[in-house]
N, C-alpha and C positions, 0 to 999 in steps of 0.2 A: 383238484385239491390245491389250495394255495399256502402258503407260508404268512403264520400270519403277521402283522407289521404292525409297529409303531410309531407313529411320524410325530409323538410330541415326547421331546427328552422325560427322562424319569425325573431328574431334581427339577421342571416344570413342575409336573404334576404335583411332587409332593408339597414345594411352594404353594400351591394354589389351595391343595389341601389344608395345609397350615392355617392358610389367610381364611380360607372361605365359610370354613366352619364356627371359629369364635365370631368372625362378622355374622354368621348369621344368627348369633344368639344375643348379641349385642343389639341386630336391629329387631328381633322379638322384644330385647329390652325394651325399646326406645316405643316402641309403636305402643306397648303395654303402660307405660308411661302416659303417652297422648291418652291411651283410651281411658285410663282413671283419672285423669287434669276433666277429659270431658263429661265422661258421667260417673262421679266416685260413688254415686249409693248404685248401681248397677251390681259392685264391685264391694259389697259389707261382707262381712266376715261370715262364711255359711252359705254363701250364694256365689260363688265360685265354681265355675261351668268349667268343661273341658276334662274332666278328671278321667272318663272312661274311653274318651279319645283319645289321650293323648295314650293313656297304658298300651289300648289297642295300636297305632301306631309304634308304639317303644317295642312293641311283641314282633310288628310283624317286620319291622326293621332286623329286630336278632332272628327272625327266619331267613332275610331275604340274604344279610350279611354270614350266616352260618351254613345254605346254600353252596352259595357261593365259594365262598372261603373251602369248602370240603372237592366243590369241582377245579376248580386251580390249581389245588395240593396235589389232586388223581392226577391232572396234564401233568405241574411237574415231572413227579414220579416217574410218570411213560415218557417224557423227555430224555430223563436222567437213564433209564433204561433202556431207550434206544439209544443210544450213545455209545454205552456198552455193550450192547450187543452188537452194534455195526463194527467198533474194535476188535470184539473177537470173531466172528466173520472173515475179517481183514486180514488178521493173522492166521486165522485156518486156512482160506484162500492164498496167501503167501507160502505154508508151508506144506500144501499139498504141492503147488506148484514146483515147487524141492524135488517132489517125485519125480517126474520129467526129465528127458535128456536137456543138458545144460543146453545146449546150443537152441533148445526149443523153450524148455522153461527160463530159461533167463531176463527173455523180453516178456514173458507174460507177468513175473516179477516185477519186474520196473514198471510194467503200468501198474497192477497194483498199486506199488509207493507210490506212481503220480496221483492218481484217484486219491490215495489216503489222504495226503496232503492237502487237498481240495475242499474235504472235510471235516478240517479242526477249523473253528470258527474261532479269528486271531481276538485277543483279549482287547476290550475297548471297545468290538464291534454295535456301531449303531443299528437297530434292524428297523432301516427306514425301507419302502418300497425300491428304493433304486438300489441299496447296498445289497438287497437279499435277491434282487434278478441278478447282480453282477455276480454275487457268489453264488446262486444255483447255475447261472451260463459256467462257469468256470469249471465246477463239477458235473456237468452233463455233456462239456466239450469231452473231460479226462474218462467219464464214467462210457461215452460212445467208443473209446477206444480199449474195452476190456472185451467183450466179445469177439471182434474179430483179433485180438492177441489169442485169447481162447484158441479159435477154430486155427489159427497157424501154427498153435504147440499142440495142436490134438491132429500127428500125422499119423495116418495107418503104421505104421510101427510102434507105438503105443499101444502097451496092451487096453483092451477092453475097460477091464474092470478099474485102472489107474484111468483111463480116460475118461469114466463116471465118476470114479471120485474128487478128482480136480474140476469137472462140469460142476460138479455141484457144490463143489464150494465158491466158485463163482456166482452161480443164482443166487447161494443163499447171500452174497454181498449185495444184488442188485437186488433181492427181496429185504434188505437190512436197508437202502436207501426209501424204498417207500414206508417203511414201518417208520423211519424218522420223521420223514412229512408229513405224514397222519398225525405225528404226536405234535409238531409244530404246529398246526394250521389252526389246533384248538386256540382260542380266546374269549374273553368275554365281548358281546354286540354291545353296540354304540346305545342299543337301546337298553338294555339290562343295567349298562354305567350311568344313566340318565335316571333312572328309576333309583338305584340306590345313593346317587345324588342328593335325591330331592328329598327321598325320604331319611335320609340323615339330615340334610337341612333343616328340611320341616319339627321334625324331631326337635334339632336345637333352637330354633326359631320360637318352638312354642315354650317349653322349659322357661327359656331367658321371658317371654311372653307374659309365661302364668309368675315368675317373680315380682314383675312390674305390679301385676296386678293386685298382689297381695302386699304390695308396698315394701315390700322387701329389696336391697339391691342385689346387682349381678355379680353372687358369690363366685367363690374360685371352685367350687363345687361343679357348676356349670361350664366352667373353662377346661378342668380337669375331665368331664365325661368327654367335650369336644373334642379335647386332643385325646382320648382314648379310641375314640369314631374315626379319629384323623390316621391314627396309628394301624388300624384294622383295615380300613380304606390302602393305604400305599403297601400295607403286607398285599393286599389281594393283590395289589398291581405288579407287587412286585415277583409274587409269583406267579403271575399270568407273562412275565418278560425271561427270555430264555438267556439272553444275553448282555444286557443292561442291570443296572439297578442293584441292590443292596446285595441280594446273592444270583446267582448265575448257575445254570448247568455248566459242571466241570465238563472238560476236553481233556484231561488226564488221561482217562484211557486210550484216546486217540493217539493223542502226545506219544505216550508207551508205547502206541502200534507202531505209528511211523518211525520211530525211533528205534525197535528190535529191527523193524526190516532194512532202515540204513543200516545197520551194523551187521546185518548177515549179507547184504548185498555185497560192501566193502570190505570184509573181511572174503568175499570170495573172489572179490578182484584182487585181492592180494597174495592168494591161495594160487589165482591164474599165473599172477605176473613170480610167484616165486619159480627158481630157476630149477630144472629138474636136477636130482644125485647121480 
C-alpha cells in the first residue's frame, strides 16, 4: 500500500485548467468557421447535425464528473478521520502509560511524543514521491521504537490487567497508522484524469464547434460553462490533495495531541525537580 503522490504543483494544474478549456472551445470555434467558409449549404438552417451527440456526451460527462466528484469527497472524509482517530489513540496510549511506574512508563511516554511528532504533516508540505518516503522513513524510524519501549515498561511487576490495557493502547496507535495509509493511498489513476479530460474538452470543443456553424459567435455563455467545467475539475483535484491546494486535511488534532503530552511530560519534570517539604 503506497501513499499516494503528486509530482505536478496544484497552481500548475489549475493554470492549465484555466488555459486549456476556453482554448479548446475557441478552436471548436475556429475549425467550425473553416468548415461553413468550406461548404456553407452543408450548414442551412435545419440541417444541423450533432444535436443528439453532443447531449449524449454533455450526460455522460455530468456522470463521469459526479462520479467522481462523490469518490474524492468519501477519500477526504476518511482522510480527515483518520487523522483524528490517530490523535486520539495517541493520547489514550500516552495516558494509559501514566498507569505505569514512572521509572518504566516515562520512556514509553516520550516515545509516544517522538512518534506523535512524526505525524503532523508541517503546513506547506509538498507531497511529491521523495518528500512522502522522507517523512514515512522518519515515522517508521520513531514508530520501530514503541514496541520494544512497550515490552521494557511491561516488567513482571505490573499487574496483568494494567499491563493489557497499556498493550493495547499501543496496537490501537500502530493499527491507527495503517488506517491512515489506506485512507491516503486512495487517488484518482492517470487514466480516469485522461478520460475526464477529454471529455470535458470534447465537450467544449464541440459547443464552441456547433456556434461556428450556426454563424453565430463565441458568446460569453460558452466561456462561462468552461470555466464552470474548470472550477469542478480543480475542486476534484483539489480534494483528491491531502496537503496542498485550496483546502487541506487539518493536523489540529494532532497539533492538540503532541501539545497535551508536552505539557504533562513537562510539567512532570518539574513535579520531579521540585524539592521535597
Amino acid at each position: 500500500m503506497s501513499i499516494a503522490s503528486h509530482s505536478i504543483p496544484f497552481g500548475l494544474i489549475l493554470l492549465i485548467f484555466l488555459l486549456a478549456l476556453p482554448a479548446c472551445a475557441f478552436a471548436g470555434f475556429r475549425f467550425g468557421s473553416h468548415e461553413l467558409r468550406q461548404n456553407p449549404s452543408s450548414y442551412a438552417e435545419g440541417k444541423m447535425p450533432g444535436e443528439a451527440s453532443l447531449g449524449a456526451l454533455l450526460a455522460l460527462l455530468g456522470l463521469l464528473l459526479g462520479f467522481t466528484f462523490s469518490a474524492v469527497l468519501n477519500w477526504r472524509e476518511a482522510s480527515v478521520s483518520a487523522v483524528v482517530e490517530e490523535a486520539a489513540a495517541l493520547g489514550t496510549a500516552f495516558l494509559r502509560a501514566d498507569l505505569l511506574p514512572e521509572a518504566e512508563g516515562r520512556p514509553l511516554q516520550q516515545a509516544l511524543l517522538g512518534y506523535a511528532r512524526t505525524r503532523v504533516v508541517p503546513q506547506g508540505y509538498r507531497p511529491t514521491r521523495e518528500n512522502i518516503d522522507a517523512f514515512v522513513a522518519r515515522s517508521t524510524e520513531a514508530q520501530a521504537a514503541l514496541w520494544p519501549a512497550t515490552m521494557a515498561a511491561l516488567t513482571p511487576e505490573v499487574p496483568a490487567p494494567v499491563a493489557t490495557y497499556v498493550a493495547g493502547g499501543i496496537t490501537e496507535v500502530l493499527d491507527a497508522h495503517s488506517r491512515r495509509v489506506a485512507a491516503a493511498s486512495k487517488s484518482i489513476t492517470s487514466g480516469i484524469w485522461m478520460l475526464l479530460t477529454f471529455a470535458a474538452g470534447s465537450g467544449v470543443f464541440i459547443i464552441g464547434n456547433r456556434a461556428a456553424l450556426q454563424g453565430r459567435r463565441l458568446s460569453w455563455r460558452t466561456l462561462v460553462f468552461s470555466l464552470v467545467l474548470t472550477a469542478v475539475l480543480v475542486t476534484i483535484e483539489d480534494l483528491s490533495r491531502a496537503s496542498d491546494g485550496f483546502t487541506v486535511v487539518p493536523q489540529t488534532p494532532l497539533i492538540a495531541a503532541v501539545a497535551d503530552m508536552e505539557g504533562a511530560l513537562g510539567a512532570a519534570a518539574l513535579a520531579s525537580a521540585a524539592p521535597s517539604p
